[in-house]
N, C-alpha and C positions, 0 to 999 in steps of 0.2 A: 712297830713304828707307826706313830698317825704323821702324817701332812697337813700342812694348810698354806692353800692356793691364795695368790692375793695378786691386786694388781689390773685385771683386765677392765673393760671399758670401751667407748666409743669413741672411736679415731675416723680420719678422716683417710682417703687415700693419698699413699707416699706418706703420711705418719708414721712416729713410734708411738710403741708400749715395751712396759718390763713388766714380766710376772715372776713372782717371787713365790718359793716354795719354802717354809720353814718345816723341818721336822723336829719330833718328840726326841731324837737320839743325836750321836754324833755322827756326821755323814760319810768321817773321815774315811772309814773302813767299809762302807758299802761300796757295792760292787759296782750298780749301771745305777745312776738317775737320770728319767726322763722325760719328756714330755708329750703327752699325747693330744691329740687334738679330736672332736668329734663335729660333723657339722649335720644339720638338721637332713633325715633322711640318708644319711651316709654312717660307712661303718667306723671306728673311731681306728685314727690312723696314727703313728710314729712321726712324730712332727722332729725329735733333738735326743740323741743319748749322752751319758759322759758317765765315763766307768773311774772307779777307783785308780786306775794309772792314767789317766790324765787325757785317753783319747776319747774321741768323739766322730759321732756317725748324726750327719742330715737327711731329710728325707730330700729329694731332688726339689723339687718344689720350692723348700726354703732354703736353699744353699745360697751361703753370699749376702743372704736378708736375714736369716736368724740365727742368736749365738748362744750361746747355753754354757754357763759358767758355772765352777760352787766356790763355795767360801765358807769353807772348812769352822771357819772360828766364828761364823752365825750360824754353823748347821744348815745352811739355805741353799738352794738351789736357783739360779734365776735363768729366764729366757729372756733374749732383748731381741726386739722385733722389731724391725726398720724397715723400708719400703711397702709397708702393708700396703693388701690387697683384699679388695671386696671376697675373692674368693678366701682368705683366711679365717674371714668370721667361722667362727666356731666358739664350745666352748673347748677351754684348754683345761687339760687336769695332769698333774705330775704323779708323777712314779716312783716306788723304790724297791729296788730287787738287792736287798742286804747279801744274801749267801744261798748256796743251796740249801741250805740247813732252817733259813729263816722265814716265816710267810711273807712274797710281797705286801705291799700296802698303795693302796690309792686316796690322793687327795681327792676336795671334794668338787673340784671344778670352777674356774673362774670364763666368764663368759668375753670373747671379744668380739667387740661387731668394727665391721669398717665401712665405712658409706663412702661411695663412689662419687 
């Protein structure tokens, strides 16, 4: 499976962004996609999951502010990000954990910064 991150960018505080993950396969049958985040000096953290049945886990931090969708018939994956916050700058990179059976894969990283 390759990824590709797209989407982030400089926003302002209480802005949105969407990041958009397309992959090389059909997403329909993978298991979790998600989105990770890393910010300078910190270890790279579990920002949105969404599993193949439809649920989904936030990390506390972004609950209520970020939503994490797929759409099955682009293969993509999106994050929409609303009330951003200075502290969310990081960059973001998406995930795909296919099967046990399959190697994850990671995207290449899209950067959001948010000015205060």
């Amino acid at each position: 499976v390759q990824l590709q991150a797209s989407g982030g960018g400089l926003v302002q505080a209480g802005g949105s962004l969407r990041l958009s993950c397309v992959a090389s396969v059909s997403i329909f049958s993978i298991n979790v996609m998600s989105w990770y985040r890393q910010a300078p000096g910190k270890q790279r953290e579990l920002v949105a999951a969404s599993t193949s049945g439809s649920m989904t886990n936030y990390a506390d931090s972004v609950k209520g502010r970020f939503t994490i969708s797929r759409d099955n018939a682009k293969n993509t994956v999106y994050l929409q990000m609303d009330s951003l916050k200075p502290e969310d700058t990081a960059v973001y990179y998406c995930y795909a954990a296919p099967d046990p059976y399959t190697p994850s894969a990671w995207g290449q990283g899209t950067q959001v910064t948010v000015s205060s």
